[in-house]
DSSP file (Angstrom, degrees, kcal/mol; ACC not computed):
  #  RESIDUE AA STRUCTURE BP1 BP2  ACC     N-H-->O    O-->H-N    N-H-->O    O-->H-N    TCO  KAPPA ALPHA  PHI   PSI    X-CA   Y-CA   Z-CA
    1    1 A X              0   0    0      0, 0.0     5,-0.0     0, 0.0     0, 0.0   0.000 360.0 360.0 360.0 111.5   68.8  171.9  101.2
    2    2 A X        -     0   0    0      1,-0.1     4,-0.4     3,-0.1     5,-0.2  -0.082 360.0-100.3 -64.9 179.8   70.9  174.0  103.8
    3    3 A X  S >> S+     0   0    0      1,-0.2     4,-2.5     2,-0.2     3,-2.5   0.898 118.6  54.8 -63.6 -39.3   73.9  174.0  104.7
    4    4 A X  H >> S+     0   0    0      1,-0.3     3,-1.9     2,-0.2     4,-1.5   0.929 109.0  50.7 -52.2 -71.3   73.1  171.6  108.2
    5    5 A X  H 34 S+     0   0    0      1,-0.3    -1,-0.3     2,-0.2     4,-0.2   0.305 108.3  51.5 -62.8  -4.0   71.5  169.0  106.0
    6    6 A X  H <> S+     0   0    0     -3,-2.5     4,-1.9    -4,-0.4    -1,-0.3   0.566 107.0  54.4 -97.1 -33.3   74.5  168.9  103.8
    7    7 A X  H << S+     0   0    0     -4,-2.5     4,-0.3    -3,-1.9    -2,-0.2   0.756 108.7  45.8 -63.4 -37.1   76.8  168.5  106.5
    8    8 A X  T >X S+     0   0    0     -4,-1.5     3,-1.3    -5,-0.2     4,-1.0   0.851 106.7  58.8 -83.9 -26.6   75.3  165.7  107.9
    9    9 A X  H >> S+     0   0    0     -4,-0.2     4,-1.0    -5,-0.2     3,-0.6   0.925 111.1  38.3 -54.3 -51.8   75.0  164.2  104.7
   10   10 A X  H 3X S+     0   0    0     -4,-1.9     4,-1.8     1,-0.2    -1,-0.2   0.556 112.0  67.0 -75.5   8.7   79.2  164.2  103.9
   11   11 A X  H <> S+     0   0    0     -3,-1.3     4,-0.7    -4,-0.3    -1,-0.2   0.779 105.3  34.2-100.9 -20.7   79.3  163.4  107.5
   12   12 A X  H <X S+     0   0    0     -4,-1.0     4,-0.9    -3,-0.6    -2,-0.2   0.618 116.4  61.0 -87.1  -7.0   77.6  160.0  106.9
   13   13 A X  H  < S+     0   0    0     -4,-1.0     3,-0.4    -5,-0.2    -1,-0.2   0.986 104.2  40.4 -69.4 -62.3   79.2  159.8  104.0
   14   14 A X  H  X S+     0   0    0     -4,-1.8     4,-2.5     1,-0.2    -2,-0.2   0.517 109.9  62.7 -60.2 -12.2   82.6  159.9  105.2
   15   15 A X  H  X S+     0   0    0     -4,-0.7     4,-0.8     2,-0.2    -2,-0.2   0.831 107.4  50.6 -92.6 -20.2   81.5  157.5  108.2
   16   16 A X  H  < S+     0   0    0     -4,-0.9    -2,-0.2    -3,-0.4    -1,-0.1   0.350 104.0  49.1 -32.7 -35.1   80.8  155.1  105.5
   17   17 A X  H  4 S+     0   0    0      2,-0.1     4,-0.5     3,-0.1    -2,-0.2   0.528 112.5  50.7-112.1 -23.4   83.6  155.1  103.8
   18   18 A X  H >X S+     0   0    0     -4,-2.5     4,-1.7     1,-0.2     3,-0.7   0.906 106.3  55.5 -60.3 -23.7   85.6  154.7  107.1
   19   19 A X  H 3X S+     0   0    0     -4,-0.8     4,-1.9     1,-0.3    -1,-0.2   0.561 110.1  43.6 -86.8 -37.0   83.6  151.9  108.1
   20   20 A X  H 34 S+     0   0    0      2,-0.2    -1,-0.3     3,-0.1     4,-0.3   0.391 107.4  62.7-108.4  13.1   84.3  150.0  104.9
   21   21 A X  H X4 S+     0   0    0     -3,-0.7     3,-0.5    -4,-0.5     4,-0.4   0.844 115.2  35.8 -67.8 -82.8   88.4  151.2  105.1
   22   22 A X  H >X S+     0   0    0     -4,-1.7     3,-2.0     1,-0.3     4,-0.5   0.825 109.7  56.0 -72.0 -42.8   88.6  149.2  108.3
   23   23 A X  G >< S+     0   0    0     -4,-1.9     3,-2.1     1,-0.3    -1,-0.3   0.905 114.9  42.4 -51.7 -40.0   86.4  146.4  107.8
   24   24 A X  G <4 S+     0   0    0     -3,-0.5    -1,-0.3     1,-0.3    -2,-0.2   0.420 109.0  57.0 -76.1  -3.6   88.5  145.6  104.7
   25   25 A X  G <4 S+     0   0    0     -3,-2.0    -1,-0.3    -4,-0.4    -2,-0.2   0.162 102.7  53.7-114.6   4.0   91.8  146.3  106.3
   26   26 A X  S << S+     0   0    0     -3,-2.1     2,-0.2    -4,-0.5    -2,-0.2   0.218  91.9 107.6-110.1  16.5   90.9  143.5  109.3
   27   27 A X  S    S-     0   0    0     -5,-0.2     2,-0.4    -4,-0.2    -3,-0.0  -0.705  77.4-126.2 -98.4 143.0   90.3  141.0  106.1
   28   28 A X        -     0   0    0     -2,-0.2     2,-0.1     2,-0.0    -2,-0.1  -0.902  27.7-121.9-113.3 143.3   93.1  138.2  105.5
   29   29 A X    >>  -     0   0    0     -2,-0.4     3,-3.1     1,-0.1     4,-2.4  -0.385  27.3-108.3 -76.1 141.1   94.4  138.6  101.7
   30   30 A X  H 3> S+     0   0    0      1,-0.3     4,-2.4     2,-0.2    -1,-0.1   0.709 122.5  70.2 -49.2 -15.9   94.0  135.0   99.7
   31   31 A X  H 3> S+     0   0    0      2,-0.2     4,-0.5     3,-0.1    -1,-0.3   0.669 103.8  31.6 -91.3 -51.1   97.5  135.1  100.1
   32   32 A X  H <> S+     0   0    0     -3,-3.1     4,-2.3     2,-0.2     5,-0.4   0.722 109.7  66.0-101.8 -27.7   97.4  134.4  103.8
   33   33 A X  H  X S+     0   0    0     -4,-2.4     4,-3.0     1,-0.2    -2,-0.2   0.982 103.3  38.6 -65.0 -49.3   94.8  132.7  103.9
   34   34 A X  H  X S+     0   0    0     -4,-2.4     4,-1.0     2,-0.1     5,-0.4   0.785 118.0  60.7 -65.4  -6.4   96.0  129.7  102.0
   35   35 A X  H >X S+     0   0    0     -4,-0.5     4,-2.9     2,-0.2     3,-2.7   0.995 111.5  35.6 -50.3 -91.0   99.4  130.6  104.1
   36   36 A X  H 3X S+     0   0    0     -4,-2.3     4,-1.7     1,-0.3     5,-0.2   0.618 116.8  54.0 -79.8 -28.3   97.6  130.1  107.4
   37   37 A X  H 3X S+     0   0    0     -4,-3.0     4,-1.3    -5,-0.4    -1,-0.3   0.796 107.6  52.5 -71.1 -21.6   95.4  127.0  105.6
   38   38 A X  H <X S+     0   0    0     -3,-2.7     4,-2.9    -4,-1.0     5,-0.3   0.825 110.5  50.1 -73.7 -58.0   99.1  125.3  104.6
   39   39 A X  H >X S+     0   0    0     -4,-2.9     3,-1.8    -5,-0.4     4,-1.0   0.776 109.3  49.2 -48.2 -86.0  100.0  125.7  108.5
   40   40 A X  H 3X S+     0   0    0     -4,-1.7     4,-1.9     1,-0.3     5,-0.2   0.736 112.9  52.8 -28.2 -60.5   96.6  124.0  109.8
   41   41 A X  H 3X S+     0   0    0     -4,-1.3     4,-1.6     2,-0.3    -1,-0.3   0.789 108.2  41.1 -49.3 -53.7   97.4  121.5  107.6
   42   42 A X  H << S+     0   0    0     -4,-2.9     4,-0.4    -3,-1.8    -1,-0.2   0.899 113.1  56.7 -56.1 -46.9  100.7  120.6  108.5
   43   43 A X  H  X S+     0   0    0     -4,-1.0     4,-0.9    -5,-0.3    -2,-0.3   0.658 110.4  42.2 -17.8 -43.8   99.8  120.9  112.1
   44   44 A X  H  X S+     0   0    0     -4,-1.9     4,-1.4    -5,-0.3    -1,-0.2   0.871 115.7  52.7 -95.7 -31.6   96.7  118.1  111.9
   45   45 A X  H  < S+     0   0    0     -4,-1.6    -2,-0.2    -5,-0.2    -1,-0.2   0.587 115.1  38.6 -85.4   0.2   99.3  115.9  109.5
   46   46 A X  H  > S+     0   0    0     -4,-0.4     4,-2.9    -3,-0.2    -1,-0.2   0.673 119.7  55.9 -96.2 -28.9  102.5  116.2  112.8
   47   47 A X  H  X S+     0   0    0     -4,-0.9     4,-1.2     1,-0.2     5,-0.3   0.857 114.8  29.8 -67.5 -36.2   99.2  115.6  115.1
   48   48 A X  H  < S+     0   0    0     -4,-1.4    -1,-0.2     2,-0.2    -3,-0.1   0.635 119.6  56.0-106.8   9.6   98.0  112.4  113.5
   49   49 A X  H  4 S+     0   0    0     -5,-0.1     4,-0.2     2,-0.1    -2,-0.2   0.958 116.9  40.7 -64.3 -80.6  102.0  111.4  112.5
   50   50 A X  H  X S+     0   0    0     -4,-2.9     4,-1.4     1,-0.3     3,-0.2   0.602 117.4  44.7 -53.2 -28.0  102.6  111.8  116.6
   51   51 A X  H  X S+     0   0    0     -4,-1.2     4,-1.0     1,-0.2    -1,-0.3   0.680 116.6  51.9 -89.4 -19.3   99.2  110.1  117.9
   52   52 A X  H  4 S+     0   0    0     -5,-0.3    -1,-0.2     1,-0.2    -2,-0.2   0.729 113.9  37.1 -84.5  -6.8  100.0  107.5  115.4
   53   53 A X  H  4 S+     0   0    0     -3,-0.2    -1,-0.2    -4,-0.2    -2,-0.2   0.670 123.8  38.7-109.9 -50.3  103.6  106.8  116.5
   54   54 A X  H  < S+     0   0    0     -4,-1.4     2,-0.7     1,-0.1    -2,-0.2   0.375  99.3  87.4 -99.0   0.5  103.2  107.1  120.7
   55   55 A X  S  < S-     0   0    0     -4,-1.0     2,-0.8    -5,-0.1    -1,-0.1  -0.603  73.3-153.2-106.1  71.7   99.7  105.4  120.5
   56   56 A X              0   0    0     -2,-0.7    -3,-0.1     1,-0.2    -4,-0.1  -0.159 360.0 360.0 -71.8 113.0  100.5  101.6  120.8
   57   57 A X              0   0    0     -2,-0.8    -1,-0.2    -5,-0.1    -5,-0.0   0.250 360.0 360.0-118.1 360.0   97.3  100.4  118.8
């Protein structure tokens, strides 16, 4: 194999392993995700609190 065909090889290599750096760095950690699922949650239970309070039914 020459040298050209070896280059292009570590060059996809290394584009490969950037590619899967940043996808995994745009990823929310279980950690924030139940975070950001606790929020939604309190938010729909002040939503149906408030409709339930100002909504004379």
């Amino acid at each position: 194999m020459s040298n050209k065909g070896l280059l292009i090889i570590v060059i996809l290599l290394l584009l490969a392993v950037f590619t899967m750096v940043f996808m995994r760095s745009n990823e929310e950690s279980p950690g924030e995700q139940i975070a950001n699922d606790f929020g939604e949650m309190t938010e729909e239970i002040g939503d149906e609190i408030d409709d339930a309070t100002t909504n004379p039914n």
